[in-house]
C-alpha positions, 0 to 999 in steps of 0.5 A: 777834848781840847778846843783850838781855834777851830780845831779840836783835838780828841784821844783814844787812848791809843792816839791823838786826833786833831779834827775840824769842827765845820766839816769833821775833817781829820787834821792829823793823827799822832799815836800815843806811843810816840811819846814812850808812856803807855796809853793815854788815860787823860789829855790836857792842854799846857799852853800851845801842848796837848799834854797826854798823861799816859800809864807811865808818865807825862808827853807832850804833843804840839797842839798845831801839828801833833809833833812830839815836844818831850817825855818823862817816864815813871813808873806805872801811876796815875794823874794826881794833881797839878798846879800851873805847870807842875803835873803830879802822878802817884803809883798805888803804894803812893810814890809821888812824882812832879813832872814840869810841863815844859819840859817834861823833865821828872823834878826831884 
């Protein structure tokens, strides 16, 4: 779950909500698969993003509208680790990849 303002934004895995804390009123409803990654395994927030960690990668979703802002793709891995606005994702044989958040651009 991520806190906005009055806002709060929650996943399924299959899609983003974004709902209104006083009343439970539905804002908006984005899916996942708009940002080609798979299901989301985990959210975040990076500045005004909602960062979703898919089973392919990295995108992200403007926090106020839901909107896609980027993608990067991988191959099917994990949330490792990140730092700042590095996010890293390793696969089971231990292939790492660093994705830069503001862009979602891979960085090799």
């Amino acid at each position: 779950m991520i806190k906005d303002g009055n806002n709060v934004v929650v996943c399924s895995g299959k899609a983003l909500y974004s709902l209104d804390v006083a009343s439970g009123k539905e804002n908006y409803e984005v899916p996942v698969a708009k940002g080609g990654v798979g299901d989301a395994e985990l959210i975040e927030n990076h500045k005004d993003m909602v960062v979703v960690v898919g089973e392919k990668g990295v995108s992200t979703f403007k926090l106020s509208n839901g909107e896609l802002v980027g993608s990067g793709k991988y191959k099917t891995s994990f949330y490792d680790a990140r730092v700042d606005n590095i996010l890293v994702m390793k696969t089971a044989g231990a292939d790492i990849a660093a994705f830069d958040l503001n862009t979602c651009k891979y960085l090799k």
